[in-house]
MMTF fields as JSON, N, C-alpha, C and O atoms, coordinates in Angstrom:
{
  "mmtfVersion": "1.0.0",
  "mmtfProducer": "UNKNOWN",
  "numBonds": 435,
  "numAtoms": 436,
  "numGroups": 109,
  "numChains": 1,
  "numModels": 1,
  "chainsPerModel": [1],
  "groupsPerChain": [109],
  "chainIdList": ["A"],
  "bondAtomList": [4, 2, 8, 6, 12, 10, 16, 14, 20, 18, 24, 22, 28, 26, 32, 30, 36, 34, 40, 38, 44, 42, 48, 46, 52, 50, 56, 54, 60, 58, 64, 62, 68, 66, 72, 70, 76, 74, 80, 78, 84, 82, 88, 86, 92, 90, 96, 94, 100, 98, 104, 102, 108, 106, 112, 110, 116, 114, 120, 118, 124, 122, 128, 126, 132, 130, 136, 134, 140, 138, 144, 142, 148, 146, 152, 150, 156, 154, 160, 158, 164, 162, 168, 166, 172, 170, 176, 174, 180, 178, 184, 182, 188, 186, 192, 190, 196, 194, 200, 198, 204, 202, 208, 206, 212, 210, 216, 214, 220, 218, 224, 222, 228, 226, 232, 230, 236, 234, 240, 238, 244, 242, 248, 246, 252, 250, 256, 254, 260, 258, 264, 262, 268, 266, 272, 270, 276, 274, 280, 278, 284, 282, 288, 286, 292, 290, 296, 294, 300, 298, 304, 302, 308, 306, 312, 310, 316, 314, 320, 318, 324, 322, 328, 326, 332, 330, 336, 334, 340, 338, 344, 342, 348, 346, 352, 350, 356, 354, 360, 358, 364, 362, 368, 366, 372, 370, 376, 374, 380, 378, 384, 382, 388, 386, 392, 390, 396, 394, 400, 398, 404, 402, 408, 406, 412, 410, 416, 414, 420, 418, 424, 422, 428, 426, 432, 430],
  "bondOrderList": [1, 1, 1, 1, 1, 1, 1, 1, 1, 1, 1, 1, 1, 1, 1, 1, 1, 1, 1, 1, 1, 1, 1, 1, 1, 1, 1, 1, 1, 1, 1, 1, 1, 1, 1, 1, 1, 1, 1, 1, 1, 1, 1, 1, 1, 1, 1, 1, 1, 1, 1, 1, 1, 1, 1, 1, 1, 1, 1, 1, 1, 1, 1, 1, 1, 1, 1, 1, 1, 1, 1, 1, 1, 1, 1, 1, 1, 1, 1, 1, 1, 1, 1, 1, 1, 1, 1, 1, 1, 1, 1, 1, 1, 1, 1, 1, 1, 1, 1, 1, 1, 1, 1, 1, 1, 1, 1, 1],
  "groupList": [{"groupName": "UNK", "atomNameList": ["N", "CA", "C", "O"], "elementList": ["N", "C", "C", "O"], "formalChargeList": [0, 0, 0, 0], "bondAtomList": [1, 0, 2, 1, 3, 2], "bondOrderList": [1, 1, 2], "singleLetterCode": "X", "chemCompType": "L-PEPTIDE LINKING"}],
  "groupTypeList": [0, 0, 0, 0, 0, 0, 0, 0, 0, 0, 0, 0, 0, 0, 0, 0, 0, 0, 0, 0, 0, 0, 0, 0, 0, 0, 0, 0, 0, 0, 0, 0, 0, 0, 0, 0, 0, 0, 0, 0, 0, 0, 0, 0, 0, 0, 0, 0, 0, 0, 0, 0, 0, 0, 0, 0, 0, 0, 0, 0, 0, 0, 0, 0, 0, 0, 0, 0, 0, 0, 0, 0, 0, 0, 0, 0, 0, 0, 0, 0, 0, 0, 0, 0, 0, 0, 0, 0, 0, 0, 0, 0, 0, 0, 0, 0, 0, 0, 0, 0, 0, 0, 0, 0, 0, 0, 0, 0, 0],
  "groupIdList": [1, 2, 3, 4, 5, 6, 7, 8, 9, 10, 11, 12, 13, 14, 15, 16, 17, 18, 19, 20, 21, 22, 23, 24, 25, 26, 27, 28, 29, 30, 31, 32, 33, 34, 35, 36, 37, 38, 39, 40, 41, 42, 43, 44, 45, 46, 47, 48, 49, 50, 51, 52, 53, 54, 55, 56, 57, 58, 59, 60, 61, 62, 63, 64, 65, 66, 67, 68, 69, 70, 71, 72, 73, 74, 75, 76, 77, 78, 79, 80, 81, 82, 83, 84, 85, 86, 87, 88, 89, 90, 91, 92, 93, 94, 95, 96, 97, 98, 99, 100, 101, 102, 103, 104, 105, 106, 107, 108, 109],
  "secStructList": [7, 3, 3, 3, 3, 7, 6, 6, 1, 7, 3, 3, 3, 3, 7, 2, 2, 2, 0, 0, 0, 0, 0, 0, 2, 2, 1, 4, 4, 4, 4, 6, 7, 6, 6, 2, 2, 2, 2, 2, 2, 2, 2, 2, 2, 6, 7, 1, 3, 3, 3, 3, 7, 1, 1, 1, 5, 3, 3, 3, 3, 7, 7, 7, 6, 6, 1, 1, 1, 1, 7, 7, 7, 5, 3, 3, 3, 3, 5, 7, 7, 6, 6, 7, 7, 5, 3, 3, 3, 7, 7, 5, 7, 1, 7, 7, 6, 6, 4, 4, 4, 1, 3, 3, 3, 3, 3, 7, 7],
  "xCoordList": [271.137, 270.41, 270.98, 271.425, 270.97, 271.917, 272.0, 271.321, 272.994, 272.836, 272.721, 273.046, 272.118, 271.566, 272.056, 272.715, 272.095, 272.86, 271.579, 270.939, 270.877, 269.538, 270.082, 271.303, 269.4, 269.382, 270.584, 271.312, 270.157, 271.618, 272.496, 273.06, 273.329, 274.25, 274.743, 275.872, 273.82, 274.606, 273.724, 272.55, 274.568, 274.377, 273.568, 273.841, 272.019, 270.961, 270.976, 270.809, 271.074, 271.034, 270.145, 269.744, 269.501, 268.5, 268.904, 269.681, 268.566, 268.974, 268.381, 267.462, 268.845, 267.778, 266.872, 265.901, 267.385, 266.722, 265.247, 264.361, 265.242, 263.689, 263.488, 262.265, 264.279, 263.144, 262.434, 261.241, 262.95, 262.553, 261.218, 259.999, 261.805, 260.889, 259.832, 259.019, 259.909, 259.472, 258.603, 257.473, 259.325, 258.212, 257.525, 256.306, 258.581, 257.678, 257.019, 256.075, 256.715, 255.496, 254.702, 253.508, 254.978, 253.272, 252.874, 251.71, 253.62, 253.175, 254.153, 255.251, 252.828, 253.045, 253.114, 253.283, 252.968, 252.829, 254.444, 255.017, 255.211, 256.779, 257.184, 258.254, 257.034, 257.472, 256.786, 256.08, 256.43, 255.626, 256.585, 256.53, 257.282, 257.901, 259.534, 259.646, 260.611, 262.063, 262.144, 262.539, 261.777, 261.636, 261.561, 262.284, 260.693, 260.267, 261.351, 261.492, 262.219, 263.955, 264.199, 264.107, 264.558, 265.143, 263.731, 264.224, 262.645, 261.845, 262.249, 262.394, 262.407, 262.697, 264.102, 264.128, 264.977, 266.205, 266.158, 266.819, 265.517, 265.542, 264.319, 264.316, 263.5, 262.629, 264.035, 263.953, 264.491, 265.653, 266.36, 266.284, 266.889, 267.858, 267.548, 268.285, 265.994, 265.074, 264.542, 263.77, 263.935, 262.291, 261.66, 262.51, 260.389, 259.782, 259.036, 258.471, 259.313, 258.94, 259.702, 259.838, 260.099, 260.939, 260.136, 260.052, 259.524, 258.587, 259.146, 259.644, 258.884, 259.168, 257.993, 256.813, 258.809, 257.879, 257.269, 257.453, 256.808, 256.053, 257.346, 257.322, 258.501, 259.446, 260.647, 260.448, 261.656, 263.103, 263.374, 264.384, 262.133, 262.393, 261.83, 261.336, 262.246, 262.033, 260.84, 260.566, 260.382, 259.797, 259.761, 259.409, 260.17, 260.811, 259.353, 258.881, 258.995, 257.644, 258.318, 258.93, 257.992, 258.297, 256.981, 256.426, 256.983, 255.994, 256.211, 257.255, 255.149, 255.747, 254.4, 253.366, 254.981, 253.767, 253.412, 252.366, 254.249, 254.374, 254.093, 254.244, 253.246, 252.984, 251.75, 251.251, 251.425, 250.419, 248.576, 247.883, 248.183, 246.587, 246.797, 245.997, 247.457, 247.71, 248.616, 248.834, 249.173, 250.159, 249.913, 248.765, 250.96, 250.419, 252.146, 253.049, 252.121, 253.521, 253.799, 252.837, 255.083, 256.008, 256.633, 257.194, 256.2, 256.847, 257.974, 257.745, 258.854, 260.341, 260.278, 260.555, 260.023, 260.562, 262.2, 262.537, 262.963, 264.004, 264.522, 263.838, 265.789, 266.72, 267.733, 268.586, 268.044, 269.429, 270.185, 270.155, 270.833, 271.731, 273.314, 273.979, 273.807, 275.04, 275.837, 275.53, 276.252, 276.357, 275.596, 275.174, 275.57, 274.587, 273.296, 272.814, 272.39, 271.047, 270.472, 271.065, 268.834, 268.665, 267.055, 266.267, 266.797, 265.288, 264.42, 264.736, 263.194, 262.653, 261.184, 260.797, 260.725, 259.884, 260.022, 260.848, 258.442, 257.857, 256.826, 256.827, 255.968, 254.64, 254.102, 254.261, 253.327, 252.558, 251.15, 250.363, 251.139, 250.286, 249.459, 249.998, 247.863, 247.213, 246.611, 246.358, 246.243, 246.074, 247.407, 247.625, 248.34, 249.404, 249.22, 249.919, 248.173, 247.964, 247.778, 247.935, 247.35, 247.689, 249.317, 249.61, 250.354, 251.894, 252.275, 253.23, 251.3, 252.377, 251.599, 251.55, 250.959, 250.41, 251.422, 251.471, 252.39, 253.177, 254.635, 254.68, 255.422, 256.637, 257.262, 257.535, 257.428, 257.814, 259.49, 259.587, 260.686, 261.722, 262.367, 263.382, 262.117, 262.988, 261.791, 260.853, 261.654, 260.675, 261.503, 262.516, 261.038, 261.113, 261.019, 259.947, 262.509, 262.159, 260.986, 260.318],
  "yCoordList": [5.192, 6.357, 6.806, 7.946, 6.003, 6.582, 4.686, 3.659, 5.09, 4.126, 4.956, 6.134, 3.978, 4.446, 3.806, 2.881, 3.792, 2.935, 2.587, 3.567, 1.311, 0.89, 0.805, 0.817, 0.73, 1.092, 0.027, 0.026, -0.807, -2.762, -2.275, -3.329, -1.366, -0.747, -1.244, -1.292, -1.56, -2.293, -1.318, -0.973, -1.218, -0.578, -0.75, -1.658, -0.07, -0.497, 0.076, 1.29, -0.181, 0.545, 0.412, -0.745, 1.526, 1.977, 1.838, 2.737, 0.782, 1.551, 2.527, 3.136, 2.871, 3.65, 2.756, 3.122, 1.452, 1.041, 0.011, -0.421, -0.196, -0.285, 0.919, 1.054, 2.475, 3.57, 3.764, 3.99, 3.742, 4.005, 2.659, 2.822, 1.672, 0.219, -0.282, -1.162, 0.292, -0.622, 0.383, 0.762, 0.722, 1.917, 2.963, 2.997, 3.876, 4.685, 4.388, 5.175, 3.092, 2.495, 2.009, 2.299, 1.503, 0.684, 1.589, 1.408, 2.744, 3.722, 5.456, 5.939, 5.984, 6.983, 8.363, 9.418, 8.237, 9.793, 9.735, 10.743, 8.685, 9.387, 9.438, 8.837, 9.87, 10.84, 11.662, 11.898, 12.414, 13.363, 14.688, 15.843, 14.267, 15.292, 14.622, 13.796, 15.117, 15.176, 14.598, 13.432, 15.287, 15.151, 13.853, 13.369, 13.304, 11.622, 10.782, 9.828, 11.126, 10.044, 10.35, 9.397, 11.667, 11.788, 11.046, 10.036, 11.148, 10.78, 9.077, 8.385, 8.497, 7.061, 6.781, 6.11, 7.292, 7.043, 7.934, 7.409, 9.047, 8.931, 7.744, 7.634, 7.074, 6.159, 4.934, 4.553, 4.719, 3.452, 4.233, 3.491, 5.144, 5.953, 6.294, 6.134, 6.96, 7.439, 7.293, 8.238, 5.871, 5.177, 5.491, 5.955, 5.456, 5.448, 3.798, 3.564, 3.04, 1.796, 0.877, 1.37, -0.265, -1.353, -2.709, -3.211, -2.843, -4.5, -5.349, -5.078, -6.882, -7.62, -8.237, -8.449, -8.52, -8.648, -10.561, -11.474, -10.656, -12.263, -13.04, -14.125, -12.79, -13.468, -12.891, -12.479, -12.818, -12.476, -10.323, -9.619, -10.07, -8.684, -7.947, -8.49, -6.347, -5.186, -4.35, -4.385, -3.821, -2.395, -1.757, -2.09, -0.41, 0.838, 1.83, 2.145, 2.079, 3.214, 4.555, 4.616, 5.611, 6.583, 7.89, 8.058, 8.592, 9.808, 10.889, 11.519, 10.999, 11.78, 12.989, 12.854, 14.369, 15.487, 15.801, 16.317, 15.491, 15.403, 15.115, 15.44, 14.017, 12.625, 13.18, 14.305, 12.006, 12.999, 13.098, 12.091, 14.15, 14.338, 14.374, 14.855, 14.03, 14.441, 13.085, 12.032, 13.816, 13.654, 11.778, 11.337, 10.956, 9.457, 8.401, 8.522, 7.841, 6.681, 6.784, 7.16, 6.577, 5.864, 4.775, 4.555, 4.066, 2.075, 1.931, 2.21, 1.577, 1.338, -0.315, -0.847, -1.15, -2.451, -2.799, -2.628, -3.269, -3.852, -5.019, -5.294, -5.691, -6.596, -6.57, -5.811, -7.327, -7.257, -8.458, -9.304, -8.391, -9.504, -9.296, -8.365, -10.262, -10.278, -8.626, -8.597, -7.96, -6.409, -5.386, -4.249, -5.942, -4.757, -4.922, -5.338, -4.667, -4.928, -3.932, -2.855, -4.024, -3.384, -2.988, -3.719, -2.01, -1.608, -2.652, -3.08, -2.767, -3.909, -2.86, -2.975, -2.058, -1.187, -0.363, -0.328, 0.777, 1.526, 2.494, 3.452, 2.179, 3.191, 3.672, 3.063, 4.993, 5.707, 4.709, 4.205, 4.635, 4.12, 4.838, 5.577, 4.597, 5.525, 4.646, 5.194, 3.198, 2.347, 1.252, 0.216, 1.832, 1.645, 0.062, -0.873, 0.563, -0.479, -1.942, -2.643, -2.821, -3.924, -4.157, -5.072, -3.606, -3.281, -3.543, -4.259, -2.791, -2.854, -4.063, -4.203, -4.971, -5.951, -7.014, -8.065, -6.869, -7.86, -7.632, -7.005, -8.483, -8.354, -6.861, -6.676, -5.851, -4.804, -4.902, -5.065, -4.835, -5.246, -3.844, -4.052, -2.664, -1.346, -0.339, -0.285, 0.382, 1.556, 3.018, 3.013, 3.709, 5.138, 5.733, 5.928, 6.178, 6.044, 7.621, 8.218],
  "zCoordList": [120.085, 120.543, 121.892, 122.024, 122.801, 123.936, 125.068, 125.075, 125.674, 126.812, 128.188, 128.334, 129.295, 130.333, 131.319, 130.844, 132.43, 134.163, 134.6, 134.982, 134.685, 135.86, 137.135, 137.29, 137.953, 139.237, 140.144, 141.137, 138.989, 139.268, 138.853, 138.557, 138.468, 137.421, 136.294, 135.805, 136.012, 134.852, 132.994, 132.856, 132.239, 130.974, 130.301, 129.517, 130.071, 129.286, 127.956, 128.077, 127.01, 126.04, 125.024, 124.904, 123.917, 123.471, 122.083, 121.762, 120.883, 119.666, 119.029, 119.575, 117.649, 116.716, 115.871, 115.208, 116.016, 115.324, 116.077, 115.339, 117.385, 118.48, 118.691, 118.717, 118.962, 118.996, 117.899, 118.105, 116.271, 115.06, 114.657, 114.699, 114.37, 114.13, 115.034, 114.748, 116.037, 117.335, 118.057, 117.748, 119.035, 120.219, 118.951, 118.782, 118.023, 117.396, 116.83, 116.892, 115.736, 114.831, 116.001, 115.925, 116.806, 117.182, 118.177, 118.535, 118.885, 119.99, 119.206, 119.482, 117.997, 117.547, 118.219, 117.607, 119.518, 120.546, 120.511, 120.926, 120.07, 120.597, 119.798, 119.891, 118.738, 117.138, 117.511, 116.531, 118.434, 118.734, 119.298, 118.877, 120.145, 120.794, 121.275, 122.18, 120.544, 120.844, 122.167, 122.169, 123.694, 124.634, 125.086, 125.956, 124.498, 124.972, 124.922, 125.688, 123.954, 124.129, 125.411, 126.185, 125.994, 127.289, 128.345, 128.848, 128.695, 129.661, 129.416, 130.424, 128.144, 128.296, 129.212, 130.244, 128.737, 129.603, 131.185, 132.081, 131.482, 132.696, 133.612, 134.838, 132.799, 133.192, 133.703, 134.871, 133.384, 133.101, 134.215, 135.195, 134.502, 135.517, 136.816, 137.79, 136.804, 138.193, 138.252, 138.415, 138.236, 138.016, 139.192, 139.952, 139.799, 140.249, 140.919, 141.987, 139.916, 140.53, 139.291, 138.172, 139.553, 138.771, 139.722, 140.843, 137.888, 138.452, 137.446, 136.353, 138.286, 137.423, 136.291, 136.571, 134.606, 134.164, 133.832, 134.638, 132.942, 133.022, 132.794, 133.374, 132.095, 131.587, 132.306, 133.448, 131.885, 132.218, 132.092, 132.105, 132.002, 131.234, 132.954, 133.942, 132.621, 133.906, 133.212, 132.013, 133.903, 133.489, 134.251, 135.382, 133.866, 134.946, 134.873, 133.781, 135.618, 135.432, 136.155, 137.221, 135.202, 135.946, 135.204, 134.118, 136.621, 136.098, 134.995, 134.831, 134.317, 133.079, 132.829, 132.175, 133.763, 133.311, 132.005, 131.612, 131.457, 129.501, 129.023, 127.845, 129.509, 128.584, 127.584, 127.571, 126.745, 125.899, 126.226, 126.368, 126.276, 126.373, 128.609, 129.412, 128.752, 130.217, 130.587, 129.987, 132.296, 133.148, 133.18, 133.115, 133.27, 133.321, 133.307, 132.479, 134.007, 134.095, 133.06, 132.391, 132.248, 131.221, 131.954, 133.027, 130.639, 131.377, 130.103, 128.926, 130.491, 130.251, 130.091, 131.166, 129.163, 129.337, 128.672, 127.5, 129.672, 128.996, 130.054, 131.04, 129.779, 129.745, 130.304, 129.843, 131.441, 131.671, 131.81, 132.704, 130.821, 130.64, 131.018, 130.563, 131.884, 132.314, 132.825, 134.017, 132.685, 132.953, 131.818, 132.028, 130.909, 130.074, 130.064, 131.117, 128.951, 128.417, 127.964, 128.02, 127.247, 126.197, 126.421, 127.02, 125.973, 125.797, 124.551, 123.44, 125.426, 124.61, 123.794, 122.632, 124.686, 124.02, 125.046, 125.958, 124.59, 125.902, 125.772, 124.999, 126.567, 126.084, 127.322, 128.38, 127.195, 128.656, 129.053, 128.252, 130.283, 130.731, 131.754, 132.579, 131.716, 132.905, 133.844, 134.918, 133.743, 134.304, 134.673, 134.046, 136.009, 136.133, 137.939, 138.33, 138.29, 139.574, 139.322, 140.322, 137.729, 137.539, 137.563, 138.332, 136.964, 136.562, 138.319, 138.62, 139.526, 140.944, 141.676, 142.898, 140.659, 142.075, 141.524, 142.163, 140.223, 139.666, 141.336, 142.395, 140.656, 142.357, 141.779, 140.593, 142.848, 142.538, 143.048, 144.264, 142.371, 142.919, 143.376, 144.041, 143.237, 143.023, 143.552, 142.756, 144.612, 144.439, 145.129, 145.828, 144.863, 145.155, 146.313, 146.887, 146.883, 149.048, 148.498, 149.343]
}
């Protein structure tokens, strides 16, 4: 589907087959609108905040006026392994202040 640069530079990439199997079956608002591929990869590119998650994984939050039923974070989870890595899911969130009391490694001057 596309690859993306995180903020570590290193190559995150997205298949068709976790946007199709994965984020779109269990979080149906992103078969919703074309648009939402691009807000995932600029989530991964111009995040707004990069926390760490319970295991070895990131999640990139970034603001999304788009989002569905109103304005609310998109959380980006993925992976970075050795110079690349990969999107693990990603869904909008409106209760985003549990996500910044985790270690926030990346924020937004």
């Amino acid at each position: 589907m596309f690859t993306a640069l995180s903020k570590s530079g290193k190559s995150i990439r997205l298949s068709e087959r976790i946007w199709r199997e994965k984020i779109c079956k269990e979080h149906p608002e992103f078969g919703e609108k074309g648009e939402y591929l691009q807000e995932v990869k600029k989530a991964i590119e111009k995040p707004d905040y990069i926390v760490k998650g319970w295991t070895d994984e990131l999640l990139a939050l970034k603001w999304c006026d788009m989002a569905p039923r109103a304005p609310k974070y998109l959380c980006v989870v993925y992976r970075e392994v050795d110079n690349e890595g990969f999107v693990i899911t990603s869904f909008f969130i409106s209760r985003y202040g549990k996500l910044l009391r985790r270690e926030v490694v990346w924020r937004k001057e």
